[in-house]
DRENDREN-50282 format. One line per field, with one value per residue (C-alpha): residue number from 1; residue in one letter; chain; z negated, x negated, y negated. Coordinates in pm, 1 decimal. Example, Ala and Ser with C-alpha at 12.3 -4.5 7.8 and 13.67 -1.06 7.14 Angstrom:
<atoms>
num: (1, 2)
residuo: (A, S)
cadena: (A, A)
Z: (-780.0, -714.0)
X: (-1230.0, -1367.0)
Y: (450.0, 106.0)
</atoms>
This chain:
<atoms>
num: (1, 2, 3, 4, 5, 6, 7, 8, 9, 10, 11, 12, 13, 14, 15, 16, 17, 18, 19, 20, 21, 22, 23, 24, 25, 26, 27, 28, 29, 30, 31, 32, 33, 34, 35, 36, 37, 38, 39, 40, 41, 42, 43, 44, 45, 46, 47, 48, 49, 50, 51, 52, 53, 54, 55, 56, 57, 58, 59, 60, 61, 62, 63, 64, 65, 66, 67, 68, 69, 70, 71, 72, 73, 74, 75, 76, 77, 78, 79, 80, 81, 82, 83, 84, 85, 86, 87, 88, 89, 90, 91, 92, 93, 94, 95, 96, 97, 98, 99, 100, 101, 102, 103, 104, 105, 106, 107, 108, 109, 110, 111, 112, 113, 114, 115, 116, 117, 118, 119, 120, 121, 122, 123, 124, 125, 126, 127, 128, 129, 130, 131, 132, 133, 134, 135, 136, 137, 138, 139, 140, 141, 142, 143, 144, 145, 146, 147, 148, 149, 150, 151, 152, 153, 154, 155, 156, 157, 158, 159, 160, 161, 162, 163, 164, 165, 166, 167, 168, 169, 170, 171, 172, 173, 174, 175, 176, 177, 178, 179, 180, 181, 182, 183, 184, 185, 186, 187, 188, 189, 190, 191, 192, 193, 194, 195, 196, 197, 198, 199, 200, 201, 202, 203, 204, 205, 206, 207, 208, 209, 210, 211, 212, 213, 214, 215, 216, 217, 218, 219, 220, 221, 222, 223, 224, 225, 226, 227, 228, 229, 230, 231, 232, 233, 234, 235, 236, 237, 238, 239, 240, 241, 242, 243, 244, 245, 246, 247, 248, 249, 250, 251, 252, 253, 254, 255, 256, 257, 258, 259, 260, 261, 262, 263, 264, 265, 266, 267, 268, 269, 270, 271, 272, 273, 274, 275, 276, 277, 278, 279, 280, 281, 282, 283, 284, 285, 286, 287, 288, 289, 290, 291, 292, 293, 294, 295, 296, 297, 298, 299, 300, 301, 302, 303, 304, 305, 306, 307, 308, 309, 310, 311, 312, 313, 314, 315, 316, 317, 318, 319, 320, 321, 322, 323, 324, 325, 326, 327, 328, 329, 330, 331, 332, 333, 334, 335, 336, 337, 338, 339, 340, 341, 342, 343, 344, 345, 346, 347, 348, 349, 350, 351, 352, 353, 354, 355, 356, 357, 358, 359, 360, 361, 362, 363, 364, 365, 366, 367, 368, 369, 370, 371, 372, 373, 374, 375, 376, 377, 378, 379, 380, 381, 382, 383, 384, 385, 386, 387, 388, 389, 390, 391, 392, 393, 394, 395, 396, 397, 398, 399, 400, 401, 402, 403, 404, 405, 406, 407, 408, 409, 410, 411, 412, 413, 414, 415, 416, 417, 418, 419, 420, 421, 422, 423, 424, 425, 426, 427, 428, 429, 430, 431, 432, 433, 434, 435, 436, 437, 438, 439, 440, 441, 442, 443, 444, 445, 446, 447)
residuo: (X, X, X, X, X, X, X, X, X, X, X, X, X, X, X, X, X, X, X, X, X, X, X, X, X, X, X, X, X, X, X, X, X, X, X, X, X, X, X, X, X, X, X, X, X, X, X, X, X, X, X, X, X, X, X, X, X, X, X, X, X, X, X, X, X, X, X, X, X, X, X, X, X, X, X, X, X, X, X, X, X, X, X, X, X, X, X, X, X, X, X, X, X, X, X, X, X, X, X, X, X, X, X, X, X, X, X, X, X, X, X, X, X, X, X, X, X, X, X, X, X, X, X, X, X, X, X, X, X, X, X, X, X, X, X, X, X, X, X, X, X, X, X, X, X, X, X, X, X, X, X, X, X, X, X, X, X, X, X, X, X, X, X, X, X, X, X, X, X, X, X, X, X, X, X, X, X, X, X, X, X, X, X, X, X, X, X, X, X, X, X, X, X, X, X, X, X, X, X, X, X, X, X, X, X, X, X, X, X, X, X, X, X, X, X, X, X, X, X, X, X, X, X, X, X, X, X, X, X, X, X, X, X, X, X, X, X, X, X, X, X, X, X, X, X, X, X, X, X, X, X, X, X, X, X, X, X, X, X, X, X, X, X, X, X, X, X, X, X, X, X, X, X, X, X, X, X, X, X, X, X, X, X, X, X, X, X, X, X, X, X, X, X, X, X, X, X, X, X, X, X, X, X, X, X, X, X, X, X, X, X, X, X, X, X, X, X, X, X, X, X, X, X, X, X, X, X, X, X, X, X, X, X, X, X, X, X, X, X, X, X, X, X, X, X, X, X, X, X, X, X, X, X, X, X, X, X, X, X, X, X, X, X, X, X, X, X, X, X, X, X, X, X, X, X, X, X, X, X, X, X, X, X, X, X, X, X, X, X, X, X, X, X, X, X, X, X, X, X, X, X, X, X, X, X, X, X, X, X, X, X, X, X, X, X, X, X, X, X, X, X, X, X, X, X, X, X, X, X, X, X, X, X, X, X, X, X, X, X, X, X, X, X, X, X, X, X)
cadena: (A, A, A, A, A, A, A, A, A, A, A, A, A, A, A, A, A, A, A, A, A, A, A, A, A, A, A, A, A, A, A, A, A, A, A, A, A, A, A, A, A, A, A, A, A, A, A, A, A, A, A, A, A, A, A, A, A, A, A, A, A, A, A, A, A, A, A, A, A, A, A, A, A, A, A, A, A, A, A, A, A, A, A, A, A, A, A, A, A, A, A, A, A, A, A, A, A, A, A, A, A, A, A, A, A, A, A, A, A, A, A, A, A, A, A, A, A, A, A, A, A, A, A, A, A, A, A, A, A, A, A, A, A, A, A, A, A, A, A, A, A, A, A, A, A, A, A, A, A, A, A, A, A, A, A, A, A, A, A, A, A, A, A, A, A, A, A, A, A, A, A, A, A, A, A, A, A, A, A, A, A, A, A, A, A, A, A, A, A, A, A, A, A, A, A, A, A, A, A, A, A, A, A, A, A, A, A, A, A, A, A, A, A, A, A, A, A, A, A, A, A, A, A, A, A, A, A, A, A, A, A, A, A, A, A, A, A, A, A, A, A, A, A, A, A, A, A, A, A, A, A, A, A, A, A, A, A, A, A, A, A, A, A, A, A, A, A, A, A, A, A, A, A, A, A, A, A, A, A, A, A, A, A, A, A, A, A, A, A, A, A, A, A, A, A, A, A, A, A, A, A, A, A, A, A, A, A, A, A, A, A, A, A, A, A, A, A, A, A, A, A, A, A, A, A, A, A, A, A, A, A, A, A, A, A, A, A, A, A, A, A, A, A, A, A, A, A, A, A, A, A, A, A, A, A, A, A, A, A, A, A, A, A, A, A, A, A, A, A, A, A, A, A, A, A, A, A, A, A, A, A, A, A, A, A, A, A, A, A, A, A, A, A, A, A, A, A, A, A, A, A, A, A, A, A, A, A, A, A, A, A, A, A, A, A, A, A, A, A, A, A, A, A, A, A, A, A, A, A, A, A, A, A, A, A, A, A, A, A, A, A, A, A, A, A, A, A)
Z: (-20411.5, -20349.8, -20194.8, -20300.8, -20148.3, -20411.1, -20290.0, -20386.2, -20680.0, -20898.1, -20937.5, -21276.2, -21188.1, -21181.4, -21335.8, -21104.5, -21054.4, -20674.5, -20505.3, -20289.8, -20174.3, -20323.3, -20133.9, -20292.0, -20084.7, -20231.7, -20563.2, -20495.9, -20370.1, -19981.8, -19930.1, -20089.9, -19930.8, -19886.7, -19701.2, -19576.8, -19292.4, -19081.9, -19330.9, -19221.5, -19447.9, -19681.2, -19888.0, -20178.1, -20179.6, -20487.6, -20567.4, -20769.2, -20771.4, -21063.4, -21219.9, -21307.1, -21186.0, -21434.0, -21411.7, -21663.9, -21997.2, -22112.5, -22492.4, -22616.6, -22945.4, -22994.8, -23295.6, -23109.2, -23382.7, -23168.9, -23252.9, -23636.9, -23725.0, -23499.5, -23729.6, -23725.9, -23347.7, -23028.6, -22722.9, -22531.0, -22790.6, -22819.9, -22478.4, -22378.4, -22537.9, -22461.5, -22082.3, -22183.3, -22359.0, -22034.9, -22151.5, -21881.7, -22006.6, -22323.5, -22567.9, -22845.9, -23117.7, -23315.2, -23660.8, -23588.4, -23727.2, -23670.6, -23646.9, -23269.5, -23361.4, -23086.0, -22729.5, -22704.9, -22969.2, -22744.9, -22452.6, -22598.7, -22652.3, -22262.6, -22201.2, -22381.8, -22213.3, -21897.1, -21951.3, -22143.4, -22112.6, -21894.4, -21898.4, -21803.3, -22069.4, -22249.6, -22560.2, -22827.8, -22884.6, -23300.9, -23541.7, -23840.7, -24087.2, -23956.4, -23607.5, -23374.4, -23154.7, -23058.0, -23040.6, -22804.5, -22500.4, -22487.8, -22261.6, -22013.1, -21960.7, -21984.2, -21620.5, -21787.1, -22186.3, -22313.9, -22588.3, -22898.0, -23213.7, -23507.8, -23876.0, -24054.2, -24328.7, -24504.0, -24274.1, -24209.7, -24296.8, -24241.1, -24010.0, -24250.9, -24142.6, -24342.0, -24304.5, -24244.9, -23999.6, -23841.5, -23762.7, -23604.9, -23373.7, -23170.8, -23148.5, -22999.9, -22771.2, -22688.0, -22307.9, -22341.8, -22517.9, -22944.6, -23109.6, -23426.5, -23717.0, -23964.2, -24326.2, -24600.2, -24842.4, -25145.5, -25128.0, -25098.1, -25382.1, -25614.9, -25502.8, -25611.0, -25918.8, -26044.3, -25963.2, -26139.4, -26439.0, -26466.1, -26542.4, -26401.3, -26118.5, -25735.3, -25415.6, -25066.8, -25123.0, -25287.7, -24947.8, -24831.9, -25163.1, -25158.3, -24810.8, -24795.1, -24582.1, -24699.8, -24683.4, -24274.7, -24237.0, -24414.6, -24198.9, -23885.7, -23907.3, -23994.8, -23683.7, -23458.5, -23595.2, -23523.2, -23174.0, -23128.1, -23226.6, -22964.9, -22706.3, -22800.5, -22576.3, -22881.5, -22914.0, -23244.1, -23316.1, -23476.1, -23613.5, -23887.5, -24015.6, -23948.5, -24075.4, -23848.4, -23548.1, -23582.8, -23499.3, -23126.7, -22837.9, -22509.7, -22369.5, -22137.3, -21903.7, -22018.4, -21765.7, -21918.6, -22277.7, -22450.3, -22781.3, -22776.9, -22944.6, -22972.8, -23197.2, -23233.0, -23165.3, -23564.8, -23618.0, -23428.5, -23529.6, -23920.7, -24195.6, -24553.2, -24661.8, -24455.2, -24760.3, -24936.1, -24686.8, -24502.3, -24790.1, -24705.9, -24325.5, -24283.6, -24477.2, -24218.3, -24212.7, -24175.0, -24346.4, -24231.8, -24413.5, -24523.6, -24232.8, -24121.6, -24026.0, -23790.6, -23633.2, -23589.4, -23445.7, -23166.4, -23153.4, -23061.3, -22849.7, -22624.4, -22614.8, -22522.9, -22798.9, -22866.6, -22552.1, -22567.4, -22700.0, -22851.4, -23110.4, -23317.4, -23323.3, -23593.7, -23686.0, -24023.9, -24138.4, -24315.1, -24595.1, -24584.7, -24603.1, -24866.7, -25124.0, -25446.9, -25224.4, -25356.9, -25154.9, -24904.9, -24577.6, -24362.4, -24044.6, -23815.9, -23502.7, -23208.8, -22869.0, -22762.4, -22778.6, -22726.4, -22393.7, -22571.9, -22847.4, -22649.2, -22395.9, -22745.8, -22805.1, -22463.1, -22509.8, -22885.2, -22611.9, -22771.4, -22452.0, -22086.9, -21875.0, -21735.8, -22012.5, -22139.2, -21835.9, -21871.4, -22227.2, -22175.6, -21834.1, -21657.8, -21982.4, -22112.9, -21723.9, -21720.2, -22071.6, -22037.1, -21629.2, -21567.3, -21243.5, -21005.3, -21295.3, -21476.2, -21164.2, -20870.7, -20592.5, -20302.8, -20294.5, -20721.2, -20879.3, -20883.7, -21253.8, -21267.6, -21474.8, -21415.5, -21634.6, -21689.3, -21896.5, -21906.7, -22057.1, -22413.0, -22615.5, -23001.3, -23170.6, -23314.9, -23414.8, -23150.3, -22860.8, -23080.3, -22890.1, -23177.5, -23337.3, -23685.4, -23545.5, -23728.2, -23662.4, -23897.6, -23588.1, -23656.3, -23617.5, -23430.0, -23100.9, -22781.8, -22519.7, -22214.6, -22113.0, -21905.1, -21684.0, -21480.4, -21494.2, -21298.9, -21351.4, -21081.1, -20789.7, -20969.0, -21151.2, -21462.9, -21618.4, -21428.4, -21589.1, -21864.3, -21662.9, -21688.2, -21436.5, -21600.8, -21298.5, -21311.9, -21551.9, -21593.2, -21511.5, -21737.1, -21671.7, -21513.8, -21571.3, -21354.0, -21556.1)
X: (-1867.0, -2133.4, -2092.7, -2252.8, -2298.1, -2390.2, -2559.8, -2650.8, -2484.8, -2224.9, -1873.7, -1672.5, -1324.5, -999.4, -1118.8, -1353.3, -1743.8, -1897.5, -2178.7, -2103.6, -2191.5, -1937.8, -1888.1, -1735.0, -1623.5, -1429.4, -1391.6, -1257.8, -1350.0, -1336.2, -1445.8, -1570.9, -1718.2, -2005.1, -2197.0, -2142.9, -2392.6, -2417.2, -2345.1, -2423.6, -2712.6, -2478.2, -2441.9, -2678.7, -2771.1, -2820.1, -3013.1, -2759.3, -2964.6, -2996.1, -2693.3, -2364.9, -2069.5, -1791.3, -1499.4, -1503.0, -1388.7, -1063.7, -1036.0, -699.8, -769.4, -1019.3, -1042.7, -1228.1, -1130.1, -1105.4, -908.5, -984.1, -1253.9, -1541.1, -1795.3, -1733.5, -1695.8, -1565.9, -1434.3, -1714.2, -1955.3, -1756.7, -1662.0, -2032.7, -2134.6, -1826.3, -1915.8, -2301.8, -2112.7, -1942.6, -1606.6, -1475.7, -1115.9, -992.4, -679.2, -685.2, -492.6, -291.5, -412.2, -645.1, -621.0, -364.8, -200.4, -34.2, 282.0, 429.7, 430.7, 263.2, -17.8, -19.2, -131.7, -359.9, -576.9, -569.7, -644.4, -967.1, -1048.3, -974.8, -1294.7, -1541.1, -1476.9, -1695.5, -1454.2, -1092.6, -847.1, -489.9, -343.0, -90.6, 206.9, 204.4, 480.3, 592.3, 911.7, 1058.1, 961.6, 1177.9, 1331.5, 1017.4, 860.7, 1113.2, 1072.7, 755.6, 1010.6, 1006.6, 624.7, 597.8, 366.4, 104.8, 145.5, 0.4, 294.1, 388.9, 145.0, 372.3, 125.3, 336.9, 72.7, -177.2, -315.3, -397.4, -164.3, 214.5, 157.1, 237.4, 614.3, 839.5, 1191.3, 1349.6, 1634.9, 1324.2, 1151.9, 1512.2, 1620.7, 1242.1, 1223.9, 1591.1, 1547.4, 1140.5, 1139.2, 765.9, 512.8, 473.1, 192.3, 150.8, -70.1, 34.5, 14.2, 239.2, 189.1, 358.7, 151.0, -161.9, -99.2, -2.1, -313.9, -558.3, -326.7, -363.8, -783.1, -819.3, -653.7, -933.2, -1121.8, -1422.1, -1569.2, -1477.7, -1684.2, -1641.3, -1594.8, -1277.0, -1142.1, -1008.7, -846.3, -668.3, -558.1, -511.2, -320.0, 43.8, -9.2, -87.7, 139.7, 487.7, 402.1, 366.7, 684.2, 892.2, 773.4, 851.4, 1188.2, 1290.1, 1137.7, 1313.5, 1647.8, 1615.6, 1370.3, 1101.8, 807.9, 578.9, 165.8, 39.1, -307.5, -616.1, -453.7, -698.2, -531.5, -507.8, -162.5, -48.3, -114.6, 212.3, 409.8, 247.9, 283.4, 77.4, 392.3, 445.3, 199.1, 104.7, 324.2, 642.3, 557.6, 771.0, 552.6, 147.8, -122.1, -518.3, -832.3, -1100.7, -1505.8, -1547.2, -1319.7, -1444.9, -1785.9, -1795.8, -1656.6, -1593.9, -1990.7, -2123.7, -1961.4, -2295.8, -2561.7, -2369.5, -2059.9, -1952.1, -2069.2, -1767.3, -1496.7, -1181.5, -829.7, -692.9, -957.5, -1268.3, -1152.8, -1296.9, -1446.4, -1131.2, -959.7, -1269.5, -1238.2, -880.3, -907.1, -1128.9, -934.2, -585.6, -789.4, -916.8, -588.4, -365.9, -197.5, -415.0, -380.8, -658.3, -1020.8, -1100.6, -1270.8, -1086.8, -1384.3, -1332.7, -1627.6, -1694.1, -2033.7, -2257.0, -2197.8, -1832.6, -1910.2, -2186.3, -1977.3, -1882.5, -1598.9, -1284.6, -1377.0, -1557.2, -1360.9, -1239.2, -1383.6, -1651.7, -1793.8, -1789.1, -1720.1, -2071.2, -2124.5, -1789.2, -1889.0, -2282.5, -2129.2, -1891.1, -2215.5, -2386.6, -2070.6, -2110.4, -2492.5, -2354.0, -2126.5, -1793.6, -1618.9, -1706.0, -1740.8, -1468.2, -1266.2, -1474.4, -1355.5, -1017.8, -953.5, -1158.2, -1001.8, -771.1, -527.6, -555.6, -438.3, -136.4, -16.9, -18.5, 68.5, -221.9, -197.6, -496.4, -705.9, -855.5, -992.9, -1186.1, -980.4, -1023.0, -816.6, -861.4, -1060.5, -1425.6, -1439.6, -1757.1, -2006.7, -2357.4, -2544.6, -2845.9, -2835.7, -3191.1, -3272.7, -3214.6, -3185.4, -3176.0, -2980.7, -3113.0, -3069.4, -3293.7, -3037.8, -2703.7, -2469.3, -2205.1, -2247.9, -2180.3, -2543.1, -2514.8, -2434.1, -2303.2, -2500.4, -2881.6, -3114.5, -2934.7, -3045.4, -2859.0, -2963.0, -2810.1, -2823.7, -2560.8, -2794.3, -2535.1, -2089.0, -1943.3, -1639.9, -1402.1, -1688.9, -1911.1, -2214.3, -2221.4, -2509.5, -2781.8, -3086.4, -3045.2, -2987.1, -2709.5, -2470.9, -2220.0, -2140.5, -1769.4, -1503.2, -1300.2, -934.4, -617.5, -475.2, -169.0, 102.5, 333.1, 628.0)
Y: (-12459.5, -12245.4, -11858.3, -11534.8, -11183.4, -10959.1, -10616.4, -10307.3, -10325.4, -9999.1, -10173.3, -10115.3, -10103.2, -9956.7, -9639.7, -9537.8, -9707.3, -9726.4, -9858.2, -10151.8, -10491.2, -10792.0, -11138.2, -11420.7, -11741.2, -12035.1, -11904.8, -11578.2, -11233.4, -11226.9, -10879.3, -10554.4, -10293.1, -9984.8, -10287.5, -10629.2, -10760.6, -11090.0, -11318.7, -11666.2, -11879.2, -12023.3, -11765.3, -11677.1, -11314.7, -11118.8, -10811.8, -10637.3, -10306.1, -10074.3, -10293.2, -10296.7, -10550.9, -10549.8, -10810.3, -11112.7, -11015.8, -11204.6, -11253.9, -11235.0, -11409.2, -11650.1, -11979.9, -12218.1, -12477.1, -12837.5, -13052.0, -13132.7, -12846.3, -12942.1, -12919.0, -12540.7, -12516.6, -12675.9, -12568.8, -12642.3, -12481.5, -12149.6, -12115.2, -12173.4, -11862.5, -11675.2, -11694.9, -11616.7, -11263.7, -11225.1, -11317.3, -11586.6, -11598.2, -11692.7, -11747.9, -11969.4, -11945.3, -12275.0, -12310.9, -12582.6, -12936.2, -13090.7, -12717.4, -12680.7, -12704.8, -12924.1, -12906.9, -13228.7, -13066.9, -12796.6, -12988.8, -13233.2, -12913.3, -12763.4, -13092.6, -13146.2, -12755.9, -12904.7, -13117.4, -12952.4, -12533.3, -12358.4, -12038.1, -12050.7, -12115.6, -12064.1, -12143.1, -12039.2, -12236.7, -12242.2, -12128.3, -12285.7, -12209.5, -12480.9, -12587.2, -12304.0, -12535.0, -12665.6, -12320.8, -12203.5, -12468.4, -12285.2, -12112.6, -12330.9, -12291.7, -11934.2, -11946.2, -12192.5, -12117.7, -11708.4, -11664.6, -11742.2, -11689.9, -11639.4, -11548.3, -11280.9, -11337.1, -11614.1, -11854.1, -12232.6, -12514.3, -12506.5, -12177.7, -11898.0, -11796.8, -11600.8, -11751.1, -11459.2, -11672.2, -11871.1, -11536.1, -11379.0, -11709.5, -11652.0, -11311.8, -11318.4, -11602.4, -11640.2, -11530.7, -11519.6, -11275.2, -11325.6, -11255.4, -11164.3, -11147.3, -10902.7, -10855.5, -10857.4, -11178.4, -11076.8, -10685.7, -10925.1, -11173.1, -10874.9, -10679.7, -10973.4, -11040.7, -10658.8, -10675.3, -11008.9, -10873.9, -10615.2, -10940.5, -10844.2, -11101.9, -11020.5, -10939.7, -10881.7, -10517.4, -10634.8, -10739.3, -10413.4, -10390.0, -10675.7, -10683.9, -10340.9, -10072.9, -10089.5, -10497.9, -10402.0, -10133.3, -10244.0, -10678.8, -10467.0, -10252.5, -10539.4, -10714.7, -10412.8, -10375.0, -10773.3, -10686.6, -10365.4, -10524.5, -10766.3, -10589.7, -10859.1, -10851.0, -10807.4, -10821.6, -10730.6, -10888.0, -10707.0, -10372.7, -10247.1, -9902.2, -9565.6, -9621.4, -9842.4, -9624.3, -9416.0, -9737.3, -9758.1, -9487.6, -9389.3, -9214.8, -9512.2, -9692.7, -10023.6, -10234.3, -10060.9, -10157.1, -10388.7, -10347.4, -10380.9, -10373.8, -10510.1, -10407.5, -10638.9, -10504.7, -10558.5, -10317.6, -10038.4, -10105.5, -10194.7, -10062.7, -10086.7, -9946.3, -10227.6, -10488.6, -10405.2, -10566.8, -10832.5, -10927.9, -11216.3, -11220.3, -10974.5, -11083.6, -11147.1, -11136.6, -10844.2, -10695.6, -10456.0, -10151.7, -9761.9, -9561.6, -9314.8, -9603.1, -9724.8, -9329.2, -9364.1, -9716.8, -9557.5, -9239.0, -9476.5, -9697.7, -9401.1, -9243.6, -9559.0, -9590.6, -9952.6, -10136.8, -10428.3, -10494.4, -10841.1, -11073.3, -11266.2, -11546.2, -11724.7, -11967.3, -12074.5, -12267.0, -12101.6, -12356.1, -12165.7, -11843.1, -11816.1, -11880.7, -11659.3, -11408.1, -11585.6, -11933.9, -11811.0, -11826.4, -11536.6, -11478.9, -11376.2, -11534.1, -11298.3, -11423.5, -11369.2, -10999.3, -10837.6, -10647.2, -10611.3, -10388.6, -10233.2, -10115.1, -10025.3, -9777.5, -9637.5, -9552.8, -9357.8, -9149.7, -9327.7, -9498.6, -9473.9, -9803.2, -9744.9, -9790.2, -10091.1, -10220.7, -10123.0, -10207.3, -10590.5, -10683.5, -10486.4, -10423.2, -10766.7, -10945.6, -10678.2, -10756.8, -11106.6, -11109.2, -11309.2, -11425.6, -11268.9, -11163.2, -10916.5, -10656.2, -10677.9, -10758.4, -10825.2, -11214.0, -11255.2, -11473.0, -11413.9, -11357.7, -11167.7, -11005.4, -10862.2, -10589.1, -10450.0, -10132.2, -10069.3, -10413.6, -10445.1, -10751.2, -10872.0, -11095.9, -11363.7, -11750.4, -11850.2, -11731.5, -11781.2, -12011.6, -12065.8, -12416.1, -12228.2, -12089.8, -11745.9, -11386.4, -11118.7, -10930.4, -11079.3, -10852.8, -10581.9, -10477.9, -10401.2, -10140.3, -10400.0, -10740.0, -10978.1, -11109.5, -11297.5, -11444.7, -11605.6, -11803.5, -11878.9, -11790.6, -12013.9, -11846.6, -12011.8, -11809.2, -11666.7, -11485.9, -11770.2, -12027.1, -12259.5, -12456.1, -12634.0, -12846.8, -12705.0, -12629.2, -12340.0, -12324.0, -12300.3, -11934.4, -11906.2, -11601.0, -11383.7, -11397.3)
</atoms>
C-alpha cells in the first residue's frame, strides 16, 4: 500500500478547522500535526495548499440495487461515483431483487461488495411481515451488520411491514439499531383515492399531496412509541416535515440518544415549486414537500434536533422515470454530490464546514458505533477527502458516474470541487484519476 504526507493543508474536524500537515501509513492516519519533516522517500507528498481536508462522508442510506436490478445500478457503478462525491462509506438498504430477507441474502450481497466496491460497505438486514425470527439473528452480527431496515410504508416486494405483532417482537428484542421508513399506507391510499375522484389526470405536483404530512407524521409517532415502550435504539430515515420535528430533541448529546433521526440533501435543497421544471426527476418517497418544511428541515438540522445528512440514492432509468406520474418510479440518484451541495449551502451562508463535517461523518460513525470512523484521528482509518472551494464545477452527463446516467442536478453548478478521497489510505480518486487496484472494506461496529 502506498503512503502519503499531505501538507499545508486546513483540516475539517471535530468542530474546529486548522492548518496542518496529515501522514497516512498502512491505511491509517499515523500522525497529525502543525508540520511533519524527515519523511523517508516512500511517501507521496501532496500540496494540500489553499484546500480543505474533510473526512470521508458515510451515507447512511443508499439503493445500490445488485442483486436483481442491475440494469438500474450496481454496486460497483454506484459506489464508483459515491467515492468520486467523497462519500467512502456506505449503507445499503434490502429491497433489492431477491429482497434481503435472509441472512444468507444478506451476505451474498457484502460478498459481491467485497469484490467490486471501491468504498467501504454495510448492509441492512430486510424486514418482512413474516420473517422476524430471521430478522432477529441479525443479533448475533450486530459488529459486522448496520441495523435493521423495517418500511413502515409502500415499498418493494414482500418488504412493506405492518403486522402490528411482527413490528412489536423486533422492536422488543433487536439488540441492534432499526431503521425506519415512515409513512402511513392507509393516509396515502385514501389521499390518491380522494384526488383521483376529482377525475382530473395527475402530476408530480400531486406527490406532496398524496404522501403528505399527517401520512409522515402519524408512521413516525407510531414508530417512536413501539421504541419508547421498549427503549428501541431507533433511526428514522429521510424525515420530510416540519411536523415531524416536535417528535425529536437536541436536549441530549448524540451518544445518549436512544431515538434519531436523518434528512437527505434533496430535502434541504428542493421543494414543492421545483415539481414544475424537473416533475418527475424529483418524485421520491417520502415526498419533496412545500418550502416551510425545507426551512424547518435546516432549522432542526442546525439545532440538533436532526442528527445525520444523507441521500437516499435511489436509481431508476430514465425509461422509469419519464413516465405519466402514476408509473413513474420514486427516487432520485444522489450519491455523487452529497458533500457538493452541502459546500453549495455553505457558500448561501446556511451551514458552516464544520457542521458539514459533523452532520456527514462524525454524527453518522457515533450513531452507528462505527468502529474507527468518521473523524480524523490520529490511529482511524484514512477515510479522506480533499476540496477545492475556489474551483467550481457543473453537472453534466459527460462526468455522471450513475449507470442510470442522469441527474435531477444537470446543469447546476457548484462553487467547489473534490479533487481527491481516499479510501482506507488508498487514494482512490485523484484530480480525476482513478485507482481501483483495491476494494473497500465491510464496516465494522462498536456495539
Amino acid at each position: 500500500m502506498q503512503n502519503y504526507l499531505i501538507k499545508n493543508i486546513r483540516i475539517v474536524n471535530e468542530g474546529r478547522i486548522i492548518a496542518a500537515d496529515v501522514l497516512i501509513s498502512d491505511g491509517r492516519i499515523e500522525k497529525i500535526d502543525s508540520q511533519i519533516n524527515g519523511i523517508n522517500a516512500g511517501f507521496i507528498e501532496i500540496n494540500g495548499e489553499g484546500k480543505y481536508l474533510f473526512p470521508g462522508c458515510i451515507d447512511d442510506q443508499v439503493h445500490f440495487r445488485e442483486p436483481g436490478l442491475t440494469q438500474k445500478a450496481t454496486i460497483y457503478t454506484e459506489a464508483k461515483a459515491a467515492v468520486a462525491g467523497g462519500v467512502t462509506s456506505f449503507m445499503e438498504m434490502p429491497n433489492t431483487i431477491p429482497n434481503a430477507l435472509t441472512q444468507d441474502l444478506l451476505e451474498d450481497k457484502y460478498a459481491i461488495a467485497a469484490k467490486t466496491s471501491l468504498g467501504n460497505y454495510s448492509f441492512f438486514m430486510g424486514t418482512g411481515n413474516d420473517n422476524a425470527e430471521e430478522v432477529l439473528k441479525t443479533n448475533d452480527k450486530r459488529k459486522d451488520v448496520c441495523g435493521i431496515k423495517i418500511f413502515m410504508g409502500s415499498s418493494t416486494g414482500n418488504m412493506l411491514v405492518d403486522n402490528p405483532n411482527t413490528l412489536d417482537k423486533i422492536f422488543r428484542e433487536s439488540e441492534v439499531l432499526i431503521a425506519t421508513h415512515c409513512e402511513d399506507e392507509s393516509i396515502i391510499k385514501q389521499n390518491l383515492q380522494k384526488i383521483k375522484a376529482t377525475g382530473r389526470e395527475l402530476t408530480a405536483a400531486d406527490h406532496p399531496i398524496i404522501r403528505n404530512d399527517e401520512a409522515c407524521y402519524e408512521s413516525s409517532l407510531y414508530a417512536i412509541q413501539i421504541a419508547k415502550k421498549y427503549n428501541t435504539r431507533l433511526h428514522i430515515l429521510h424525515i420530510s416535515t416540519e411536523k415531524e420535528l416536535q417528535l425529536f430533541t437536541n436536549m441530549f448529546p448524540l451518544k445518549d440518544k436512544r431515538i434519531t433521526a436523518e434528512v437527505c440533501v434533496h430535502h434541504l435543497h428542493f421543494t414543492s415549486d421545483d415539481y414544475a421544471l424537473l416533475g418527475n426527476k424529483i418524485k421520491c418517497n417520502p415526498a419533496i414537500k412545500t418550502p416551510n418544511n425545507k426551512e424547518a428541515l435546516w432549522k432542526a438540522l442546525l439545532d440538533d434536533r436532526l442528527d445525520v445528512i444523507a441521500t437516499d440514492h435511489a436509481p431508476h432509468t430514465w425509461a422509469e422515470k419519464d413516465k405519466p406520474y402514476e408509473k413513474a418510479h420514486a427516487g432520485l440518484p444522489l450519491v455523487q454530490h452529497p458533500l457538493s451541495l452541502m459546500l453549495y449551502h455553505h457558500k448561501q451562508g446556511r451551514i458552516s464546514l464544520e457542521k458539514i463535517a459533523e452532520k456527514m461523518s462524525h454524527a453518522v460513525a457515533d450513531c452507528f458505533q462505527i468502529k474507527d470512523r468518521g473523524y480524523i484521528r490520529e490511529g482511524y482509518f484514512a477515510d479522506l477527502v480533499i476540496v477545492d472551494l475556489n474551483k467550481p464545477n457543473t453537472v453534466s452527463k459527460e462526468n455522471l458516474l450513475y449507470k442510470c446516467g442522469w441527474s435531477p442536478l444537470e446543469g447546476f453548478e457548484f462553487p467547489a470541487t473534490i479533487t481527491h478521497t481516499f479510501v482506507n489510505g488508498h487514494l482512490v480518486y485523484g484530480n480525476s484519476v482513478w485507482d481501483e487496484s483495491q476494494q473497500g472494506q465491510r464496516l465494522k461496529f462498536d456495539r
